[in-house]
Each structure stands twice: as structure tokens, then as C-alpha cells.
mmCIF file of the C-alpha atoms, coordinates in Angstrom:
data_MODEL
# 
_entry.id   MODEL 
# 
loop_
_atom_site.group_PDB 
_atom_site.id 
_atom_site.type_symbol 
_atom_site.label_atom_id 
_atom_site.label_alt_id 
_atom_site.label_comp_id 
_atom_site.label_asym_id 
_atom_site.label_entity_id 
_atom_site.label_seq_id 
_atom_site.pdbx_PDB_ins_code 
_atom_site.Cartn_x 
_atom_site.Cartn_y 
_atom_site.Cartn_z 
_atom_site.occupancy 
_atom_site.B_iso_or_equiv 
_atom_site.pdbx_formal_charge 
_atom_site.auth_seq_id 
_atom_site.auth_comp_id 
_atom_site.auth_asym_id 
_atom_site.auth_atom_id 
_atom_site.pdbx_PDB_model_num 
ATOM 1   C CA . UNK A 1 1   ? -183.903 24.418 -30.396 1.00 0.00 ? 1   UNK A CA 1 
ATOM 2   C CA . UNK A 1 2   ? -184.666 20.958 -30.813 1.00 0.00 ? 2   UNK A CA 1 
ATOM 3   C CA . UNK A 1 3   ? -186.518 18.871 -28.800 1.00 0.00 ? 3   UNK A CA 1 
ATOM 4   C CA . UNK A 1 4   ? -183.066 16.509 -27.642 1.00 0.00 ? 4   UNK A CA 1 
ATOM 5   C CA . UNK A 1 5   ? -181.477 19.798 -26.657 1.00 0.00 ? 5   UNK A CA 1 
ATOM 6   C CA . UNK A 1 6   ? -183.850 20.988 -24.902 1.00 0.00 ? 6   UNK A CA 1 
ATOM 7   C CA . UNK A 1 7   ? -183.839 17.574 -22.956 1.00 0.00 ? 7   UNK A CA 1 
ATOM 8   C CA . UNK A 1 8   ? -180.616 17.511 -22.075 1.00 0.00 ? 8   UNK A CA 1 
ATOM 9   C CA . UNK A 1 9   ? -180.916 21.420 -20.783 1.00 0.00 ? 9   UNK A CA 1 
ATOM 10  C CA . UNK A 1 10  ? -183.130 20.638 -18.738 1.00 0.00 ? 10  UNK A CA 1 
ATOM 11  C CA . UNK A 1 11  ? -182.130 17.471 -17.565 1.00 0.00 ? 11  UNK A CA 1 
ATOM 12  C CA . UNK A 1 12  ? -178.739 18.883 -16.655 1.00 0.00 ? 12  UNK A CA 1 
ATOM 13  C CA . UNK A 1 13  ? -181.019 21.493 -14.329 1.00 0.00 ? 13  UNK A CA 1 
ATOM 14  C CA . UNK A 1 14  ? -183.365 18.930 -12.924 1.00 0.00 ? 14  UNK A CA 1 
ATOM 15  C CA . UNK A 1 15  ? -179.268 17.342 -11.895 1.00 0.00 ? 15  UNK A CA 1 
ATOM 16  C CA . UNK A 1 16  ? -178.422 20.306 -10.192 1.00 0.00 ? 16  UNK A CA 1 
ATOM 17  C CA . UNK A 1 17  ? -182.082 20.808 -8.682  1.00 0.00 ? 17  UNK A CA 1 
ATOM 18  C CA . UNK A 1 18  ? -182.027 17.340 -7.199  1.00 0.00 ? 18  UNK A CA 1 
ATOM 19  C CA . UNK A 1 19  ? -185.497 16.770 -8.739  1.00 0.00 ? 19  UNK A CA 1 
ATOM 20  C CA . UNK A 1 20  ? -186.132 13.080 -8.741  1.00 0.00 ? 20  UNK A CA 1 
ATOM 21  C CA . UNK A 1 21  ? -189.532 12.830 -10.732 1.00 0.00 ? 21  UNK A CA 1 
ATOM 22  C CA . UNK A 1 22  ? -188.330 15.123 -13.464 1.00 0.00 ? 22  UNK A CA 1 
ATOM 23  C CA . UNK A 1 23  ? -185.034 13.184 -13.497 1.00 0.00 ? 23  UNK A CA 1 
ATOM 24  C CA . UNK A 1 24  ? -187.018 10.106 -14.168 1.00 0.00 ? 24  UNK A CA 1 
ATOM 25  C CA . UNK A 1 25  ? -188.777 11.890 -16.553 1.00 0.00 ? 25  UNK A CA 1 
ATOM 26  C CA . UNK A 1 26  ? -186.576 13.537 -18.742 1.00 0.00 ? 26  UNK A CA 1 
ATOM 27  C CA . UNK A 1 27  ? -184.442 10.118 -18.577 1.00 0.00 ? 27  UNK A CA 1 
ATOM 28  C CA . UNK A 1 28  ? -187.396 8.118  -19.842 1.00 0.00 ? 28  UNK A CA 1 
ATOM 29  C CA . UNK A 1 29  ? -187.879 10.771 -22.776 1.00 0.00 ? 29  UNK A CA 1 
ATOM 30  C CA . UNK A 1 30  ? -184.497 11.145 -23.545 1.00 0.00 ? 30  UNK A CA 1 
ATOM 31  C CA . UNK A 1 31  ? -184.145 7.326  -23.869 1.00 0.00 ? 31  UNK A CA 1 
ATOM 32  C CA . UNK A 1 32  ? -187.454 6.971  -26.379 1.00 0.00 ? 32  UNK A CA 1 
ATOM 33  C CA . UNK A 1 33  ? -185.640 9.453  -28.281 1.00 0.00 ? 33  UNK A CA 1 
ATOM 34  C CA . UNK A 1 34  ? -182.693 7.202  -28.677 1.00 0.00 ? 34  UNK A CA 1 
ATOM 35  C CA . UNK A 1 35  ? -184.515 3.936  -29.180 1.00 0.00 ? 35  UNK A CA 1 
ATOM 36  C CA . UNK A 1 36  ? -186.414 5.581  -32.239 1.00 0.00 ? 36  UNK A CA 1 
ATOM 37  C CA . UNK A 1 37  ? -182.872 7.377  -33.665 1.00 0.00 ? 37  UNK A CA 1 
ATOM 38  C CA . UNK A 1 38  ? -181.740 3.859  -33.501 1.00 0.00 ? 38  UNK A CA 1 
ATOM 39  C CA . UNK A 1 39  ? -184.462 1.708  -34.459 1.00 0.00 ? 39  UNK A CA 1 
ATOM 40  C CA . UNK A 1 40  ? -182.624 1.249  -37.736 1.00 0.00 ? 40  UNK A CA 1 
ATOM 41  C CA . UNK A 1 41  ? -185.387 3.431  -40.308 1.00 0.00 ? 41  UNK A CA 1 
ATOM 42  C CA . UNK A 1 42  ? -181.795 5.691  -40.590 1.00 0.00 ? 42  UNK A CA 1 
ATOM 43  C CA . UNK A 1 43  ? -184.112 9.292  -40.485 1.00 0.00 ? 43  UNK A CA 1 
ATOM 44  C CA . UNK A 1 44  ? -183.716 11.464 -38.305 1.00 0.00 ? 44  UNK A CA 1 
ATOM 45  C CA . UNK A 1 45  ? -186.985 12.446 -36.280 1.00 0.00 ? 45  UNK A CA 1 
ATOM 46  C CA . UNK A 1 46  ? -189.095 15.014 -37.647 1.00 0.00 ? 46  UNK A CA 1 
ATOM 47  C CA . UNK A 1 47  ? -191.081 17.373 -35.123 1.00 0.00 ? 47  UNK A CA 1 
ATOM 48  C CA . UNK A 1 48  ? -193.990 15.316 -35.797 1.00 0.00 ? 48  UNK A CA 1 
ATOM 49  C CA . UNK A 1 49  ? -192.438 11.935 -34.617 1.00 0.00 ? 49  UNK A CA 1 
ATOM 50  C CA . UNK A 1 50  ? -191.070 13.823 -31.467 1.00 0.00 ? 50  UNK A CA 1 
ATOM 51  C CA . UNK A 1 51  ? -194.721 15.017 -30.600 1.00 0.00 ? 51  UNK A CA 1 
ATOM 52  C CA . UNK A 1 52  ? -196.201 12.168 -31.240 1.00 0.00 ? 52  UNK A CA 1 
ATOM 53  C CA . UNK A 1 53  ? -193.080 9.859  -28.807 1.00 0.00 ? 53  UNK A CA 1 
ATOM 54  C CA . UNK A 1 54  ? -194.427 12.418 -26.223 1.00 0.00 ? 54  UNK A CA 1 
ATOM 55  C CA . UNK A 1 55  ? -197.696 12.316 -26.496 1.00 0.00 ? 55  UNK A CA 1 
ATOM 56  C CA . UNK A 1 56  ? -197.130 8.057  -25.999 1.00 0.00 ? 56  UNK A CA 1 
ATOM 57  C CA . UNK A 1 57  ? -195.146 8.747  -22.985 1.00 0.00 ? 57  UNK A CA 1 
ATOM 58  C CA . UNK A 1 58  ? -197.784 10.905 -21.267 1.00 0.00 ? 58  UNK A CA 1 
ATOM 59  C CA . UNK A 1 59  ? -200.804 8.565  -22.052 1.00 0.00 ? 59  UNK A CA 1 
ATOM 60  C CA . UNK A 1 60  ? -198.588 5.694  -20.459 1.00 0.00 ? 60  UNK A CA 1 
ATOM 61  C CA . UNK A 1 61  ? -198.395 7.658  -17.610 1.00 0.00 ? 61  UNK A CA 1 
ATOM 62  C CA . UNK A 1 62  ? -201.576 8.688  -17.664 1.00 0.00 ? 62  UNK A CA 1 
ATOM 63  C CA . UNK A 1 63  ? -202.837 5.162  -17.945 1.00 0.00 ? 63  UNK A CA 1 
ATOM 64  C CA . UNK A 1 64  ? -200.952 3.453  -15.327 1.00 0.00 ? 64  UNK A CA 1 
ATOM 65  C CA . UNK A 1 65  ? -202.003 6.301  -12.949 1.00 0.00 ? 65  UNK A CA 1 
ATOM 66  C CA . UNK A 1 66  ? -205.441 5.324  -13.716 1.00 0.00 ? 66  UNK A CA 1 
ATOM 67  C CA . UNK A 1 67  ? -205.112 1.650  -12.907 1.00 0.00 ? 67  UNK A CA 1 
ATOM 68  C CA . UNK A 1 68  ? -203.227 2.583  -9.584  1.00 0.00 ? 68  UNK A CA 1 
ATOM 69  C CA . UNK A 1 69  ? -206.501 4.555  -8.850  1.00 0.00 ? 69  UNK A CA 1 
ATOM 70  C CA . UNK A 1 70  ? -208.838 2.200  -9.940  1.00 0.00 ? 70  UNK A CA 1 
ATOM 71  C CA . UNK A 1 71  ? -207.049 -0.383 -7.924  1.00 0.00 ? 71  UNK A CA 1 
ATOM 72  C CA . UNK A 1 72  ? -207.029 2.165  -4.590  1.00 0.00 ? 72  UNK A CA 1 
ATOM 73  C CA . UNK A 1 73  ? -202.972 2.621  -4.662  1.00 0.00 ? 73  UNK A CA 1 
ATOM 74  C CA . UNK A 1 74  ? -203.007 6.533  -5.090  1.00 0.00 ? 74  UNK A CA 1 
ATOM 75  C CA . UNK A 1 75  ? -199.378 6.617  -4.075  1.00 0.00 ? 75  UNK A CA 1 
ATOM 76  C CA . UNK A 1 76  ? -198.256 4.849  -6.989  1.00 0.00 ? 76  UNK A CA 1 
ATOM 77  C CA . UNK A 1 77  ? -200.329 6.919  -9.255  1.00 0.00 ? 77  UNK A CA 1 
ATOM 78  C CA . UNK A 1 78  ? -199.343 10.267 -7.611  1.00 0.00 ? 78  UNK A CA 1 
ATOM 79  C CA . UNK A 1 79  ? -195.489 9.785  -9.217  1.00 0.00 ? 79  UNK A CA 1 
ATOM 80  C CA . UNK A 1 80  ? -196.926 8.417  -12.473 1.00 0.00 ? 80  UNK A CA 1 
ATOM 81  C CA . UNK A 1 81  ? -199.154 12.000 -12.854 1.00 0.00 ? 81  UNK A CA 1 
ATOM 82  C CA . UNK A 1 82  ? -196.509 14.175 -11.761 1.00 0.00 ? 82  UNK A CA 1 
ATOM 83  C CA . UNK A 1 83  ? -193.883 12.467 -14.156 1.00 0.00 ? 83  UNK A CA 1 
ATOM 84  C CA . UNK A 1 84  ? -196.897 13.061 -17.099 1.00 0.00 ? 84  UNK A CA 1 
ATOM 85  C CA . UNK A 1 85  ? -196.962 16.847 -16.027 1.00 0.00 ? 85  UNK A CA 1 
ATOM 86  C CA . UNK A 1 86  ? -193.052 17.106 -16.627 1.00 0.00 ? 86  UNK A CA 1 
ATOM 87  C CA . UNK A 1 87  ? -193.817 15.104 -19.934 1.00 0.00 ? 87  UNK A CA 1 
ATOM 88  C CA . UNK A 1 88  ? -196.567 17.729 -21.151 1.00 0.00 ? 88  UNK A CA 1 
ATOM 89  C CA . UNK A 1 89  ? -194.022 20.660 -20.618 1.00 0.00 ? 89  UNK A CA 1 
ATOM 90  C CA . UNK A 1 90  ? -192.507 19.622 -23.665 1.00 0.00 ? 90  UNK A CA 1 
ATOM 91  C CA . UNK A 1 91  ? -195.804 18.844 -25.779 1.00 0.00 ? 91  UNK A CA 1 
ATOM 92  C CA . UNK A 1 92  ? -197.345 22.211 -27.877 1.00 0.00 ? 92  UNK A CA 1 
ATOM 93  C CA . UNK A 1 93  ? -200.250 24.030 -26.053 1.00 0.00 ? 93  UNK A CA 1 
ATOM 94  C CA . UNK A 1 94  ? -203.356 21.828 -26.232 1.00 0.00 ? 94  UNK A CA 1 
ATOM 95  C CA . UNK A 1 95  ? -206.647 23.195 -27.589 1.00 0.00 ? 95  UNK A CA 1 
ATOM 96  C CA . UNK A 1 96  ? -209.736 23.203 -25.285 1.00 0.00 ? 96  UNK A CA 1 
ATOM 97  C CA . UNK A 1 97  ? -212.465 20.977 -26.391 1.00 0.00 ? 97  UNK A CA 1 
ATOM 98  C CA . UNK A 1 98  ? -214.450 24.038 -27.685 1.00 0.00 ? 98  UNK A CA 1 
ATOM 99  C CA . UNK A 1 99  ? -211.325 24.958 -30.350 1.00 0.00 ? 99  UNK A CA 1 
ATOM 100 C CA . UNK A 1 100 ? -211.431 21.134 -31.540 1.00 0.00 ? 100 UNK A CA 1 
ATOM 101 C CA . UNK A 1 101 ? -215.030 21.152 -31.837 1.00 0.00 ? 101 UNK A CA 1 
ATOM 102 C CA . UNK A 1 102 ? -214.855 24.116 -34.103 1.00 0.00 ? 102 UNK A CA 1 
ATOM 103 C CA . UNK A 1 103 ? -212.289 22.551 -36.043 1.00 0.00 ? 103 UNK A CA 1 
ATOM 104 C CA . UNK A 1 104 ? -213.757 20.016 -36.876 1.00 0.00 ? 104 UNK A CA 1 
ATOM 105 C CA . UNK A 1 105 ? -216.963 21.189 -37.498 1.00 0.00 ? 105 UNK A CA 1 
ATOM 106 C CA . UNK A 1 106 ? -214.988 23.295 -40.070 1.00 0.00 ? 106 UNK A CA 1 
ATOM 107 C CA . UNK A 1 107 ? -213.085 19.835 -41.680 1.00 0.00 ? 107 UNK A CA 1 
ATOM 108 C CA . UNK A 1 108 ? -217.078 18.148 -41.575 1.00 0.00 ? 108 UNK A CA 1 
ATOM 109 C CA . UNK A 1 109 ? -218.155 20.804 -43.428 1.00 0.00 ? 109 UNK A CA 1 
ATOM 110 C CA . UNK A 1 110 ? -215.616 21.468 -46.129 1.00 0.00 ? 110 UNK A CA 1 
ATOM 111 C CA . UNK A 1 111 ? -215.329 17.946 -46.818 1.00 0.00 ? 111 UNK A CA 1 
ATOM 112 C CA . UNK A 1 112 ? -219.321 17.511 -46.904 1.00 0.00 ? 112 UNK A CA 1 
ATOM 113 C CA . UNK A 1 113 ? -219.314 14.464 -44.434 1.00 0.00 ? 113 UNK A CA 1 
ATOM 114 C CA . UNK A 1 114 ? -222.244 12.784 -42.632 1.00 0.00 ? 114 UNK A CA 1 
ATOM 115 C CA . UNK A 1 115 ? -222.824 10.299 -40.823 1.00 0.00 ? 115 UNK A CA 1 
ATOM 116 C CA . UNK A 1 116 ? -220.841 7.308  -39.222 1.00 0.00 ? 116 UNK A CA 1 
ATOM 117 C CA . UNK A 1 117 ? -219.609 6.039  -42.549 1.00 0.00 ? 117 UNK A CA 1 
ATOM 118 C CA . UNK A 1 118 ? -216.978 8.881  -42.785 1.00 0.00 ? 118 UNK A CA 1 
ATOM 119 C CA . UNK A 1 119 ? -215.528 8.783  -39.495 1.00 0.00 ? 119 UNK A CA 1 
ATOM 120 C CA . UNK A 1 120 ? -212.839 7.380  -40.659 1.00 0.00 ? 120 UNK A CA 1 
ATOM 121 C CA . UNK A 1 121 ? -211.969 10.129 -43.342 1.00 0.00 ? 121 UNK A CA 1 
ATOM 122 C CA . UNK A 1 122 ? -212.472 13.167 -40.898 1.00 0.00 ? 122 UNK A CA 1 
ATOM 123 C CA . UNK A 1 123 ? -210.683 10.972 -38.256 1.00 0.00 ? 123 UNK A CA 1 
ATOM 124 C CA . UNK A 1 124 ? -207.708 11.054 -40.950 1.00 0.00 ? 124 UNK A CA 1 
ATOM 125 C CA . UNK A 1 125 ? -207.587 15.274 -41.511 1.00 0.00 ? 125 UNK A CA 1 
ATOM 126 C CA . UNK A 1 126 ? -208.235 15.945 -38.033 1.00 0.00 ? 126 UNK A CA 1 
ATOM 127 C CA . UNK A 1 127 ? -205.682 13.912 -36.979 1.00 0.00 ? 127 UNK A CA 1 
ATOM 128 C CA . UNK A 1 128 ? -203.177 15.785 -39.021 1.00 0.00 ? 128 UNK A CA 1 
ATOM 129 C CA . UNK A 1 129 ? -204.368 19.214 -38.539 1.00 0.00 ? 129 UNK A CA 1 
ATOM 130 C CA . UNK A 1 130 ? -204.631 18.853 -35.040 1.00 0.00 ? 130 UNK A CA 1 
ATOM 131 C CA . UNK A 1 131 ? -201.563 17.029 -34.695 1.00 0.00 ? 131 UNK A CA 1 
ATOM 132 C CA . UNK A 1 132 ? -199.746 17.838 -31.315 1.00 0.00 ? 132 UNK A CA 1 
ATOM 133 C CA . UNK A 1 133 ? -202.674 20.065 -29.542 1.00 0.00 ? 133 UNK A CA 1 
ATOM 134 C CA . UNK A 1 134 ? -205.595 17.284 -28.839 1.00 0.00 ? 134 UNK A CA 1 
ATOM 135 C CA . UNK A 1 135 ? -205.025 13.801 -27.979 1.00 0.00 ? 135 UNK A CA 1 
ATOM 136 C CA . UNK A 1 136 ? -206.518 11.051 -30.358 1.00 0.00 ? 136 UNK A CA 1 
ATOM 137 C CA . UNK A 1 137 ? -209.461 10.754 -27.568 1.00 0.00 ? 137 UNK A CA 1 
ATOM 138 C CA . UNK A 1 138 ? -211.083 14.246 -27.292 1.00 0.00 ? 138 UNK A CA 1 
ATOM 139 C CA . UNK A 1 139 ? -210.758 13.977 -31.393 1.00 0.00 ? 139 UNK A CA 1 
ATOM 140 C CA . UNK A 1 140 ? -212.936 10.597 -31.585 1.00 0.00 ? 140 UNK A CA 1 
ATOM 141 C CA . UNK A 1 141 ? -214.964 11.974 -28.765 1.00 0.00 ? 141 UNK A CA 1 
ATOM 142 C CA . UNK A 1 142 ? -215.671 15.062 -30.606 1.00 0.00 ? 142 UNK A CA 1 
ATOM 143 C CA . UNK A 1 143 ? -216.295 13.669 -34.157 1.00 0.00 ? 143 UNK A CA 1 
ATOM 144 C CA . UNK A 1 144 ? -218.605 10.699 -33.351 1.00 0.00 ? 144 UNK A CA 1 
ATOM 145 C CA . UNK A 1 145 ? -221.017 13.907 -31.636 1.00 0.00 ? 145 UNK A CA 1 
ATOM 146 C CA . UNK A 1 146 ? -220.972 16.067 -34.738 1.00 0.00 ? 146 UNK A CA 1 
ATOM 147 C CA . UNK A 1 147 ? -221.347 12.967 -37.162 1.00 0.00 ? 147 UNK A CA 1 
ATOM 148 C CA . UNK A 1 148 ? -223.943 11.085 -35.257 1.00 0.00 ? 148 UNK A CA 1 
ATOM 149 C CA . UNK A 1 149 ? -226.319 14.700 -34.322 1.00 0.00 ? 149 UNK A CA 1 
# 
């Protein structure tokens, strides 16, 4: 099933369930979904471009619930995590930091890399064959400690 009908389902249930923050939710996703159908490229959106719209949404939330902390308003950033929860629901299973480390260690070592200077090029294959399961940070995290020990 694709990811839009999948939306809709459960939009349709989060209607009959009266469930505000998943209503908001599922409303802000399904609207992304649009914009980038109509953006004008004329493709339709790959799984790839749907994980990655999802993954945006969630770090948006995750960020704005982090400057509502940081600024001591906790009851703005309690919505803004909860909506990010409904968000992930949708995302692929993400890999604990131990599964990305040994990833990665595997992509270092295949492709012979050392050191700072290739950051960049293990940045690029991790990136795609981690796609979906680890954010962008945990990745940079993770390869600046295996390149730099």
C-alpha cells in the first residue's frame, strides 16, 4: 500500500477517533505529499522521496520542540513531540546506533577510507544504504568517530 493510502486510512480513523494531534498530523503529511506531487518536476514520488518528506516533517517537529524547551514553554513542545511520534509511525524501523556503527565500519572498510578527507565519500554511501533507518545526525555522528580514531 502506498504511503498516500495509508494516510488517508488512517486519517479517516484518527476522524472517527476524534484524535486531534494525529489529525494535525496526518493533515500536515498528507499536504507535503501534495505540495511535492505538484511542485511541477511531473514524477510521481518514489518511496525514497516519501521517506525522506517524513523524515523532514519529524525533525521540524523535533526541532521546534527543542526550542520550546530550551525557551522553558514545555506545553508547546509537548504537542510538537507527540505530533513527531504519529509522524515516525509511518517512517521504516530505525537502526540502533550499534547497527549503524557496524555499517559503516563495513562501508570504511570496503572502500579503504581514512581519515577526515573522505568524510564526504562515506557520508555519500551511507547515506544511501542507510536511507530511511538513521537520521543524517547519528550518521555524521558515527562516521567522524570511526574516521577520526
Amino acid at each position: 500500500m502506498s504511503l498516500q493510502t495509508n494516510i488517508t486510512a488512517a486519517l479517516k480513523e484518527a476522524m472517527k477517533t476524534k484524535d486531534q494531534t494525529a489529525l494535525e498530523s496526518l493533515r500536515a503529511i498528507k499536504s507535503e505529499i501534495l505540495l511535492a506531487q505538484t511542485s511541477g518536476s511531473g514524477t510521481e514520488l518514489t518511496e525514497a522521496d516519501e521517506i525522506k518528506l517524513l523524515q523532514k516533517l519529524v525533525k521540524q517537529r523535533k526541532d521546534a520542540a527543542a526550542i520550546f524547551v530550551e525557551q522553558g514553554r514545555n506545553d508547546l513542545a509537548d504537542p510538537e513531540l507527540a505530533q513527531a511520534k504519529v509522524i515516525e509511525q509511518f517512517l521504516p524501523a530505525q537502526l540502533s546506533e550499534a547497527e549503524v556503527e557496524e555499517i559503516i565500519k563495513t562501508i570504511i572498510s570496503e572502500g579503504n577510507f581514512s581519515g577526515m578527507q573522505s568524510m564526504g565519500q562515506v557520508m555519500g554511501l551511507a547515506n544511501a544504504r542507510l536511507a530511511g533507518s538513521a537520521d543524517g545526525k547519528t550518521i555524521s555522528t558515527i562516521v567522524k568517530k570511526l574516521l577520526t580514531a
